[in-house]
N, CA, C and O atoms as a printed pandas DataFrame, in Angstrom:
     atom_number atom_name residue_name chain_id  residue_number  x_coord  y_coord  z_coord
0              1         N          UNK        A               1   38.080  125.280  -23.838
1              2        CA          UNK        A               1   38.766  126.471  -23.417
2              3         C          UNK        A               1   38.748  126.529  -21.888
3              4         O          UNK        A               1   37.703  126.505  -21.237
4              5         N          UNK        A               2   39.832  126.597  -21.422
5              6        CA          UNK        A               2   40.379  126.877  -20.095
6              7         C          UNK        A               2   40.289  128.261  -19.429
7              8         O          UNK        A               2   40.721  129.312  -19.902
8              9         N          UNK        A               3   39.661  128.091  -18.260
9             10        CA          UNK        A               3   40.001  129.803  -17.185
10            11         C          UNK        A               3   41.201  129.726  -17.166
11            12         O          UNK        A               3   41.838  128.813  -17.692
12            13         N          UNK        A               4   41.758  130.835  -16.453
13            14        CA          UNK        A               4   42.825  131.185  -15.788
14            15         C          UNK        A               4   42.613  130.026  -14.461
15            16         O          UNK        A               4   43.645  129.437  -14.140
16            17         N          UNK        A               5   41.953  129.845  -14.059
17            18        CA          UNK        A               5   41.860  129.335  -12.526
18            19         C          UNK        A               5   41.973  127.340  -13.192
19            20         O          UNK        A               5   42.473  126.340  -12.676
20            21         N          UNK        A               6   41.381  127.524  -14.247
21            22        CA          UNK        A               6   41.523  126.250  -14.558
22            23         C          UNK        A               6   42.711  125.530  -15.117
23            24         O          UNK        A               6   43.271  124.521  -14.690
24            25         N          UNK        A               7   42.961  126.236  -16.118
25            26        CA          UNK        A               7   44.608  126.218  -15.945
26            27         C          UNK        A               7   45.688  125.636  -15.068
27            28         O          UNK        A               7   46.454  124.679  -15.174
28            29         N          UNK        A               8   45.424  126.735  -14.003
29            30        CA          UNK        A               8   46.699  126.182  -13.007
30            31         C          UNK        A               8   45.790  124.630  -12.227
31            32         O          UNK        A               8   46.308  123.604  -11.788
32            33         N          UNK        A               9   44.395  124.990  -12.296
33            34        CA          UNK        A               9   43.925  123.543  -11.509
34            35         C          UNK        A               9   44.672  121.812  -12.298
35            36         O          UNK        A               9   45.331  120.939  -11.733
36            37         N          UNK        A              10   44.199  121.902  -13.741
37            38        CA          UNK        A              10   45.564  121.478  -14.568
38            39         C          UNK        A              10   46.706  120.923  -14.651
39            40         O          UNK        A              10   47.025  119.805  -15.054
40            41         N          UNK        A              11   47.619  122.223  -14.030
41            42        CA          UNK        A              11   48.764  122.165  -14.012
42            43         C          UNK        A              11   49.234  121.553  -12.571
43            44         O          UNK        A              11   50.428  121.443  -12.292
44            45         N          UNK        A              12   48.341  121.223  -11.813
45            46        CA          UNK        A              12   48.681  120.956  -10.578
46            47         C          UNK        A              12   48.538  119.488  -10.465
47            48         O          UNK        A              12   49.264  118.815   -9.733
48            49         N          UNK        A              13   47.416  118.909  -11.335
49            50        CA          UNK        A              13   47.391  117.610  -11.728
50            51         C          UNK        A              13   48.025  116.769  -12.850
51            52         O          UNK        A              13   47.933  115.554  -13.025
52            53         N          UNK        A              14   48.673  117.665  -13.551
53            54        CA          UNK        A              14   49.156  117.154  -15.132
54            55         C          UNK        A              14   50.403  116.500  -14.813
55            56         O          UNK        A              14   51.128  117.174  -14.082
56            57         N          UNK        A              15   50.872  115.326  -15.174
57            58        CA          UNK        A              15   52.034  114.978  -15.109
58            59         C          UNK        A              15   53.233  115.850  -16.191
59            60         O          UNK        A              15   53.134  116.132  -17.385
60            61         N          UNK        A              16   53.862  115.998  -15.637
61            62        CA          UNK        A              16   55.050  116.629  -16.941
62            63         C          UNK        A              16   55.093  116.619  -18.038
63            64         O          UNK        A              16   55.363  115.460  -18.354
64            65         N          UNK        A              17   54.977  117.308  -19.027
65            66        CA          UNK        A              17   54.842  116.911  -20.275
66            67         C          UNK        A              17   56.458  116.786  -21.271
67            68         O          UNK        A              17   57.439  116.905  -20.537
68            69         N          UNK        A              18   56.725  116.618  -22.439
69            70        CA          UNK        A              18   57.388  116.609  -23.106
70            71         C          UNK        A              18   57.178  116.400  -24.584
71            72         O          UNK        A              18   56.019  116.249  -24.971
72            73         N          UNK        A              19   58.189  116.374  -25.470
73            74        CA          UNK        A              19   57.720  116.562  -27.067
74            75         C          UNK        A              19   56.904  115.414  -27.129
75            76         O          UNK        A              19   55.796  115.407  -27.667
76            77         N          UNK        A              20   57.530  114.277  -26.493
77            78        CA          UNK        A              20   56.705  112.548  -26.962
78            79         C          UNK        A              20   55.532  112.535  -26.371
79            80         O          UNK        A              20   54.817  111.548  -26.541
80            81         N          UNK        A              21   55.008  113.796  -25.420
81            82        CA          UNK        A              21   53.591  113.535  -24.422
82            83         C          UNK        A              21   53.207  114.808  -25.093
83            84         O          UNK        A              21   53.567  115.934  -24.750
84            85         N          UNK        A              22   52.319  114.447  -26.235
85            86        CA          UNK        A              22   50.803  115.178  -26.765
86            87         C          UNK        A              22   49.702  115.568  -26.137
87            88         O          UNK        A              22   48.940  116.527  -26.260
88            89         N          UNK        A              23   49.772  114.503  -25.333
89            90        CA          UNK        A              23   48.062  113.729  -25.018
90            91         C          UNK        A              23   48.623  113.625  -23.111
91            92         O          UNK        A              23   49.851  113.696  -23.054
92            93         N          UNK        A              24   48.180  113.530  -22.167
93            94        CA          UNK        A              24   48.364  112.882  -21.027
94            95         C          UNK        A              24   46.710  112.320  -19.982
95            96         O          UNK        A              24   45.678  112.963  -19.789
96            97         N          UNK        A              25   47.026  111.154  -19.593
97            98        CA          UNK        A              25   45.432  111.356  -18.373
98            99         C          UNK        A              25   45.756  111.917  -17.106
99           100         O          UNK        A              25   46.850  112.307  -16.698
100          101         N          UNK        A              26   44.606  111.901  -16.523
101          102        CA          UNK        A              26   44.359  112.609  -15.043
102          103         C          UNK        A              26   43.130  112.051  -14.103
103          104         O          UNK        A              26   42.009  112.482  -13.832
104          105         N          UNK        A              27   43.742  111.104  -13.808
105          106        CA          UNK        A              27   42.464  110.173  -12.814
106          107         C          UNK        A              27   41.127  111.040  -11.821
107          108         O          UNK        A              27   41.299  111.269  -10.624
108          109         N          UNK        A              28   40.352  111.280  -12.267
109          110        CA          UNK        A              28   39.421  112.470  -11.728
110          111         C          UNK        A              28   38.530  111.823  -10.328
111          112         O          UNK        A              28   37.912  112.423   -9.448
112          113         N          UNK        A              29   38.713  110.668  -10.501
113          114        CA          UNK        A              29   37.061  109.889   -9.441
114          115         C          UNK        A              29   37.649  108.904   -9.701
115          116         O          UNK        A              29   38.255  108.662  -10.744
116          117         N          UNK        A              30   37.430  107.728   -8.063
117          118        CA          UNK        A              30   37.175  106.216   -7.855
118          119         C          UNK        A              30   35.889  106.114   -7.359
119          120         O          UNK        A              30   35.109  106.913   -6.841
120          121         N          UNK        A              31   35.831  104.225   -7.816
121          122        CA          UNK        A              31   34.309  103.994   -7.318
122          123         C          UNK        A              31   34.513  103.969   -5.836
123          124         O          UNK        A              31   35.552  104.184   -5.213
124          125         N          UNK        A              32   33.187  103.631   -5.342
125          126        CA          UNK        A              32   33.719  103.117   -3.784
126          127         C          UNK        A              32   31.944  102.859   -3.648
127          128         O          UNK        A              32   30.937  103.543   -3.836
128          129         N          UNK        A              33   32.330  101.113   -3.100
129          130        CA          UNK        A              33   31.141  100.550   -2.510
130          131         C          UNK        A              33   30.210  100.910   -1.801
131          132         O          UNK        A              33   30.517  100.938   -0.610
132          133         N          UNK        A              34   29.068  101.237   -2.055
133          134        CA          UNK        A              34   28.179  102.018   -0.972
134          135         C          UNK        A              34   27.464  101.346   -0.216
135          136         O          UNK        A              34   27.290  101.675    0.957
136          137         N          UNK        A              35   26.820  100.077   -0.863
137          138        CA          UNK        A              35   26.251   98.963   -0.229
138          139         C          UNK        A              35   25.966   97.512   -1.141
139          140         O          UNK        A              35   25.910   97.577   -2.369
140          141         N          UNK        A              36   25.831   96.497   -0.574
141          142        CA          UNK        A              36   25.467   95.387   -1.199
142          143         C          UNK        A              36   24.233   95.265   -0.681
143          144         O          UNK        A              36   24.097   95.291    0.542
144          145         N          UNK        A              37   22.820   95.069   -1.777
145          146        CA          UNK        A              37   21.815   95.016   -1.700
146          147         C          UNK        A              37   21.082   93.841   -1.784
147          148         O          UNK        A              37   19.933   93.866   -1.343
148          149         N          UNK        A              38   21.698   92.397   -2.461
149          150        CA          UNK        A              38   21.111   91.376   -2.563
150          151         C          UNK        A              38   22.277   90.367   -2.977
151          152         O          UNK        A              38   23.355   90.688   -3.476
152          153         N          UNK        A              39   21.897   89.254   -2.710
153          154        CA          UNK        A              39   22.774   88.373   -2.823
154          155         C          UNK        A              39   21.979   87.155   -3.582
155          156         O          UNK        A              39   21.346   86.586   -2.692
156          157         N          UNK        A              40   21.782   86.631   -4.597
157          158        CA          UNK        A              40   21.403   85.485   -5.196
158          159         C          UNK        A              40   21.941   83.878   -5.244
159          160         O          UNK        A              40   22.608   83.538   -6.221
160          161         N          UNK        A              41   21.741   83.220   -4.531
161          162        CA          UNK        A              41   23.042   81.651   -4.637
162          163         C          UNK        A              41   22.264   81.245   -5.356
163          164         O          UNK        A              41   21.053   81.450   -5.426
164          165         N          UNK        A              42   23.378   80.226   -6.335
165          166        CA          UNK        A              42   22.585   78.914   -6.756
166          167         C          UNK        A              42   23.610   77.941   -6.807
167          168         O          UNK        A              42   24.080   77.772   -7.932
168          169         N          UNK        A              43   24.115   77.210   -5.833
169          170        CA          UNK        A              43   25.286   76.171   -5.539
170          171         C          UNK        A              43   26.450   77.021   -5.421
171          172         O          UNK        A              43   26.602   77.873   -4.545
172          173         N          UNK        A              44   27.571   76.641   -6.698
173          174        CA          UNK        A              44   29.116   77.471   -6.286
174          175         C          UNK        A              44   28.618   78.651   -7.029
175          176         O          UNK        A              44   29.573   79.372   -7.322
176          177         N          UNK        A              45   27.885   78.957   -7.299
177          178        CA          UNK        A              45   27.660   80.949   -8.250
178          179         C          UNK        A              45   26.710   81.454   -7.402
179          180         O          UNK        A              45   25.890   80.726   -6.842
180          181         N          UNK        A              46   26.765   82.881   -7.234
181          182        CA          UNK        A              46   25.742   83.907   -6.868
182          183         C          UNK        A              46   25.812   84.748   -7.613
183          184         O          UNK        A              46   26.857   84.880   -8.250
184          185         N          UNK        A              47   24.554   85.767   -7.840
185          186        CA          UNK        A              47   24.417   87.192   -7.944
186          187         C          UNK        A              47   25.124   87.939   -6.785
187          188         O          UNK        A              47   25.379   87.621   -5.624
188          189         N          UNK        A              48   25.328   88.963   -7.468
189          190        CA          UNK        A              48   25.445   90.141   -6.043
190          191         C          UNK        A              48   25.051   91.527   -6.910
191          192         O          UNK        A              48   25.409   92.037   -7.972
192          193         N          UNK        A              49   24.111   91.832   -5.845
193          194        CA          UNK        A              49   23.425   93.526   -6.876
194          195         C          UNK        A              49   24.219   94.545   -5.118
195          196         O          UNK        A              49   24.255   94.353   -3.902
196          197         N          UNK        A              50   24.709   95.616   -6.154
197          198        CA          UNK        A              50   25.382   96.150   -5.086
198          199         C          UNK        A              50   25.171   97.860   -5.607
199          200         O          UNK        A              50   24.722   98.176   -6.709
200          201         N          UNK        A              51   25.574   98.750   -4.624
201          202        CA          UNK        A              51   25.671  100.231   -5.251
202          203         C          UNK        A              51   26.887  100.929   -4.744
203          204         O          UNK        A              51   27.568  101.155   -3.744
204          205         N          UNK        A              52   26.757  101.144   -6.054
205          206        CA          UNK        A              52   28.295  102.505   -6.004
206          207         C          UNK        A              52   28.264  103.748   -6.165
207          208         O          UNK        A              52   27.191  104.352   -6.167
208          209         N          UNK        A              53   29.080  104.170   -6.279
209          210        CA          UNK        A              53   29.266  105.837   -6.742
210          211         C          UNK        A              53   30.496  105.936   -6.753
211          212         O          UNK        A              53   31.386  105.249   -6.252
212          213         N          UNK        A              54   30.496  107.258   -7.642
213          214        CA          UNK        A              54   32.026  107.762   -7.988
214          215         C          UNK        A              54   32.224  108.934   -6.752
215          216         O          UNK        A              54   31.523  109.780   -6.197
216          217         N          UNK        A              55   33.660  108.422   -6.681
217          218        CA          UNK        A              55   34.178  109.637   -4.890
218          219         C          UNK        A              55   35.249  110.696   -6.145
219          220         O          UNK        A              55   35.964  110.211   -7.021
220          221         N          UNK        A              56   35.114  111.721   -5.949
221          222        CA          UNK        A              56   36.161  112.726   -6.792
222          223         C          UNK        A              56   37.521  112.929   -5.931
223          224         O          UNK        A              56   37.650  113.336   -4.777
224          225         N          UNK        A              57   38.754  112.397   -7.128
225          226        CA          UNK        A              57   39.802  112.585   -6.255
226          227         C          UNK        A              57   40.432  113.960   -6.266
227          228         O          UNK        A              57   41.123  114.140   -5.263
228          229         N          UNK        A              58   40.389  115.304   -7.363
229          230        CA          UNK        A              58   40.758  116.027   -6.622
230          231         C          UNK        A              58   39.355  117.240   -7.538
231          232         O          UNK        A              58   38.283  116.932   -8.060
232          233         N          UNK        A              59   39.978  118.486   -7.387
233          234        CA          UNK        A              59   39.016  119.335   -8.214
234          235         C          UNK        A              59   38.361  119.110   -9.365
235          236         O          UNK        A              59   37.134  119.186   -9.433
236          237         N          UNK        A              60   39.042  118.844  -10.266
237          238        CA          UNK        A              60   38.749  118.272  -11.840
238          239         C          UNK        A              60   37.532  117.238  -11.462
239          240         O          UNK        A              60   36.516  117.569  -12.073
240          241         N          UNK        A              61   37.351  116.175  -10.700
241          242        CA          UNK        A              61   36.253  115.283  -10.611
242          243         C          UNK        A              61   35.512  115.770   -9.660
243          244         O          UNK        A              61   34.424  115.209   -9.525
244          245         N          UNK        A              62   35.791  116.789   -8.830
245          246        CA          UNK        A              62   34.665  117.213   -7.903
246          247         C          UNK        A              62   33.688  118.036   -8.993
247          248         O          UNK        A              62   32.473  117.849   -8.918
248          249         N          UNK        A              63   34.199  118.896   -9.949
249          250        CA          UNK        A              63   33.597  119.947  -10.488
250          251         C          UNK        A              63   32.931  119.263  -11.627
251          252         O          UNK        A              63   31.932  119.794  -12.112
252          253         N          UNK        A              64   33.367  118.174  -12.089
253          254        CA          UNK        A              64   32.918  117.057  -12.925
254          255         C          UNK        A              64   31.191  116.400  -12.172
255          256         O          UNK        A              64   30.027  116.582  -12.529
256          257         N          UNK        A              65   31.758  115.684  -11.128
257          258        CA          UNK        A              65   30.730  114.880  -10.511
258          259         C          UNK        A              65   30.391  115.064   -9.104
259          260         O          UNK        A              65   31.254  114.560   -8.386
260          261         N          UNK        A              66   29.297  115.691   -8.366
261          262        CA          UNK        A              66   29.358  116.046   -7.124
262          263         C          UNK        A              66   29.252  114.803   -6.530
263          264         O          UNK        A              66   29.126  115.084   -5.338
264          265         N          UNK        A              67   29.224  113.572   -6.634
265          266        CA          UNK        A              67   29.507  112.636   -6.288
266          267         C          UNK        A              67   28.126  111.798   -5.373
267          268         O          UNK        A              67   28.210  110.723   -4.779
268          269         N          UNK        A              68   26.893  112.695   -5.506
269          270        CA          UNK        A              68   26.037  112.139   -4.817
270          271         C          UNK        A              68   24.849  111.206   -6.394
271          272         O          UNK        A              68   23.745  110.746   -6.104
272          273         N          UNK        A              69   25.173  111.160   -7.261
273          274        CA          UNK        A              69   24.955  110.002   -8.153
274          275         C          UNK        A              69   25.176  108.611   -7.736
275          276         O          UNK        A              69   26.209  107.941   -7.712
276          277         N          UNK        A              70   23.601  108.248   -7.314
277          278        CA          UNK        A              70   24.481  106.477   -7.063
278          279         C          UNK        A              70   23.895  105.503   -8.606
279          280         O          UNK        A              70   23.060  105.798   -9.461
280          281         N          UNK        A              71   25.042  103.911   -8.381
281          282        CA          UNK        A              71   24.380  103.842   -9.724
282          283         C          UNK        A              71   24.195  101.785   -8.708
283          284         O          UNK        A              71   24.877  101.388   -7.763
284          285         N          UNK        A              72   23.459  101.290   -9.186
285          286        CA          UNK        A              72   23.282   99.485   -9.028
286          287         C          UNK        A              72   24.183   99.131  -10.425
287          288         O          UNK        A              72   24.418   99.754  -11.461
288          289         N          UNK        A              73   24.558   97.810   -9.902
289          290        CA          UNK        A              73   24.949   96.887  -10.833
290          291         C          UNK        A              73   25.054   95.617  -10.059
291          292         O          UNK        A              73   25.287   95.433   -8.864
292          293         N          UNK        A              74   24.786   94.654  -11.197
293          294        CA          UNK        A              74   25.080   92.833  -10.186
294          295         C          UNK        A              74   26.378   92.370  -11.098
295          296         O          UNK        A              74   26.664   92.606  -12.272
296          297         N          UNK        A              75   26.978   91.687  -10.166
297          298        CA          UNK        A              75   28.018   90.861  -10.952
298          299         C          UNK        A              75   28.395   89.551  -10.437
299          300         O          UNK        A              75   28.287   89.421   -9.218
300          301         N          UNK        A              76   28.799   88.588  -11.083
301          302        CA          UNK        A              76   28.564   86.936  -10.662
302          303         C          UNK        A              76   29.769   86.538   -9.950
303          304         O          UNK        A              76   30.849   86.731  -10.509
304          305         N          UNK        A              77   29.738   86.076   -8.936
305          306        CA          UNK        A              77   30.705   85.265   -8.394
306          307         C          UNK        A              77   30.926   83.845   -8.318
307          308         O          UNK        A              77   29.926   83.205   -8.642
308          309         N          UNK        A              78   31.926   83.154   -7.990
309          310        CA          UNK        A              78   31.881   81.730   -7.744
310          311         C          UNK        A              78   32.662   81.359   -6.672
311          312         O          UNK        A              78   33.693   81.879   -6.246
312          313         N          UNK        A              79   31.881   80.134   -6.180
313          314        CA          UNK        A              79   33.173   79.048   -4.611
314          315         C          UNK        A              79   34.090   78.659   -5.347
315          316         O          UNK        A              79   33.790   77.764   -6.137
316          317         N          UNK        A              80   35.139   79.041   -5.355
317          318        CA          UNK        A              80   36.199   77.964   -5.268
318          319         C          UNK        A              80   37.007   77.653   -3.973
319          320         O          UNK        A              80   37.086   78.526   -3.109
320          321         N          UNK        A              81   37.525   76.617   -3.827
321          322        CA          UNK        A              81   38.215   76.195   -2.926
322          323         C          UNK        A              81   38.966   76.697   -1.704
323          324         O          UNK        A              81   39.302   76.064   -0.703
324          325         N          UNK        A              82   39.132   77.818   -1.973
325          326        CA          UNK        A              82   39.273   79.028   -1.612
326          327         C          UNK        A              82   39.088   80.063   -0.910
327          328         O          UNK        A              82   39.714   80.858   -0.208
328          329         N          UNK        A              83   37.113   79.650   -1.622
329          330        CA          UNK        A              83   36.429   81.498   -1.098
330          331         C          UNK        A              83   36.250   81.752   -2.599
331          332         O          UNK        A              83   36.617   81.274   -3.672
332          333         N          UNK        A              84   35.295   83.017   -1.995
333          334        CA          UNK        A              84   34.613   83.674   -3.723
334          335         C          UNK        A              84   35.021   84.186   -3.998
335          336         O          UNK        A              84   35.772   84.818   -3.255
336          337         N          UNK        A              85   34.951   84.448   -5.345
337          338        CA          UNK        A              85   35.945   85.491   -6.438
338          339         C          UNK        A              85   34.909   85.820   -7.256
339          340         O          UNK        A              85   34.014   85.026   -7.548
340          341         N          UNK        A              86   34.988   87.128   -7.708
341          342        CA          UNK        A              86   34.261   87.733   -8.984
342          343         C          UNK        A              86   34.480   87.189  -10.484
343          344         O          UNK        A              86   35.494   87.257  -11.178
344          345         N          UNK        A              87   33.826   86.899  -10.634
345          346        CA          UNK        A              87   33.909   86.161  -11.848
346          347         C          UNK        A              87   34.534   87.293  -12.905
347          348         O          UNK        A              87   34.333   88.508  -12.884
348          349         N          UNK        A              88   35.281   86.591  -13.755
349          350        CA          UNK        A              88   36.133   87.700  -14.855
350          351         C          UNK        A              88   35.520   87.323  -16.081
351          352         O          UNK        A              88   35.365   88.127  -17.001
352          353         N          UNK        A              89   35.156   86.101  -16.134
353          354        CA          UNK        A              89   34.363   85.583  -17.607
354          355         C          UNK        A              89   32.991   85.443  -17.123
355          356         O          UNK        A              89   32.595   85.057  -16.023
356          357         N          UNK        A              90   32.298   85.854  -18.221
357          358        CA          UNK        A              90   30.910   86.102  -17.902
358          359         C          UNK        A              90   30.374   84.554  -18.338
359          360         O          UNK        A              90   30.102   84.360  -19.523
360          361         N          UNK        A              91   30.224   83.425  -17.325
361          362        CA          UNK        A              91   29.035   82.849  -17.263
362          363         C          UNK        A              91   27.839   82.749  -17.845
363          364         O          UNK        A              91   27.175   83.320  -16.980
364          365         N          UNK        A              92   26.558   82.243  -19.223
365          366        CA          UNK        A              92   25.384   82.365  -19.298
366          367         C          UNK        A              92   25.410   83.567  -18.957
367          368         O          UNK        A              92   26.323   84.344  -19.239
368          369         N          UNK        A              93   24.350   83.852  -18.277
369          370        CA          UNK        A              93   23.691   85.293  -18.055
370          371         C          UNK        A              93   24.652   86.618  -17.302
371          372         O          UNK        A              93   24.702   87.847  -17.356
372          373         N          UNK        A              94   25.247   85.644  -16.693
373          374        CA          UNK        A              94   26.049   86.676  -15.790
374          375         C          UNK        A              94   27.199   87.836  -16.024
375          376         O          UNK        A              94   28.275   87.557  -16.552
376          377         N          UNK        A              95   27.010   88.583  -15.774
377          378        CA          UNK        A              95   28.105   89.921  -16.089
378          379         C          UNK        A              95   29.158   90.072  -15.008
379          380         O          UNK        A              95   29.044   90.016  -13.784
380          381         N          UNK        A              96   30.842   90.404  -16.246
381          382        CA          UNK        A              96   31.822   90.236  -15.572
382          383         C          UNK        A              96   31.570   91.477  -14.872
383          384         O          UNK        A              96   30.587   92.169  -15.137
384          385         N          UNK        A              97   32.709   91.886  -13.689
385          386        CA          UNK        A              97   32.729   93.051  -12.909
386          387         C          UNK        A              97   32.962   94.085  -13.846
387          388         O          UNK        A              97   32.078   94.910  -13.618
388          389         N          UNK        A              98   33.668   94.492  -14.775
389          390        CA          UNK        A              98   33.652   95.426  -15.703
390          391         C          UNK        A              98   32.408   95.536  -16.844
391          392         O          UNK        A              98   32.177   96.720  -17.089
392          393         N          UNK        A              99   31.666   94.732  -17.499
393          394        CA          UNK        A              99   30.432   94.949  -17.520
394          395         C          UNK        A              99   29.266   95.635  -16.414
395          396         O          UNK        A              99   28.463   96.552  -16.588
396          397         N          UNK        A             100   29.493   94.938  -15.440
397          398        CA          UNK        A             100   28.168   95.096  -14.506
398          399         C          UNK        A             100   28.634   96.948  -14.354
399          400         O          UNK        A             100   27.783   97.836  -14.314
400          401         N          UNK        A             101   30.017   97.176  -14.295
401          402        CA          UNK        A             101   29.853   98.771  -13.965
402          403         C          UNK        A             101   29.611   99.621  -15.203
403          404         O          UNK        A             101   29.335  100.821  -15.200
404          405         N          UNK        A             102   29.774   98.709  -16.422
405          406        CA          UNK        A             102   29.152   99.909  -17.324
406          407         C          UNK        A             102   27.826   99.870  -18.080
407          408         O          UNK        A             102   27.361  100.732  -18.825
408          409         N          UNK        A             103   27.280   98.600  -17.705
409          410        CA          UNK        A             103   26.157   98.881  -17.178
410          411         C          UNK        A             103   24.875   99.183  -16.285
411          412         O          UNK        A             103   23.658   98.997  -16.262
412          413         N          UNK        A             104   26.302   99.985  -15.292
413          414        CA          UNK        A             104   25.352  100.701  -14.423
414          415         C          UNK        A             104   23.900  101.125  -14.943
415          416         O          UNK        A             104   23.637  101.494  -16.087
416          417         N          UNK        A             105   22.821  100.972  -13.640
417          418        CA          UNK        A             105   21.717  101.723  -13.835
418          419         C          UNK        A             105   21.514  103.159  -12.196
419          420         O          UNK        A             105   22.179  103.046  -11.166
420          421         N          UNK        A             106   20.714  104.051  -12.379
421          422        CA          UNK        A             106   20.764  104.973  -11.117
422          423         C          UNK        A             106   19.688  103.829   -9.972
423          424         O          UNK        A             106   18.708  103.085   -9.995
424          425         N          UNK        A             107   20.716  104.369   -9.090
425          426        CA          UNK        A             107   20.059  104.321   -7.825
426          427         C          UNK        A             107   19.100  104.766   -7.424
427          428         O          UNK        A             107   18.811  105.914   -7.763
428          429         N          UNK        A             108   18.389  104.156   -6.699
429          430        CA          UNK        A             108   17.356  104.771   -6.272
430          431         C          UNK        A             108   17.619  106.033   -4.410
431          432         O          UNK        A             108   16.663  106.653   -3.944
């Protein structure tokens, strides 16, 4: 159940609706890098343990998340020819970038 105040907060973010739109999203928070804390090599792969947090993009995620929650996660990279890239397939032990963020743990 919605305020009055919440409502129009809502309506200010809701994309248009229509008969075929039941349902709609509303992007509330991005991550954003806070720091990289360690770096692990072992030839062309590393660790990287890093911290994030969620930034609120408008009311709905401010009132959601005050945004001072930080969380760690590591995720594996590799050399290629190139330069490093985040690994998308998880390697043995290693967690892709979408793992490592949902298994965030809190920051210290």
């Amino acid at each position: 159940m919605l305020t009055p105040s919440g409502v129009e907060t809502i309506r200010s973010v809701a994309p248009s609706q229509g008969p075929d739109k039941p349902t709609f999203s509303i992007s509330i928070a991005k991550r954003e890098l806070v720091a990289i804390t360690g770096i692990a090599k072992q030839g062309d792969v590393a660790d990287v343990d890093f911290i994030w947090r969620w930034v609120p993009l408008n009311e709905i995620g401010a009132a959601l998340d005050s945004g001072d929650l930080r969380s760690k996660s590591t995720v594996g990279f590799r050399d290629f020819d190139d330069g490093w890239r985040v690994l998308q397939v998880a390697p043995h032990s290693a967690q892709t970038i979408d793992d490592a963020l949902k298994n965030a743990e809190p920051a210290p």
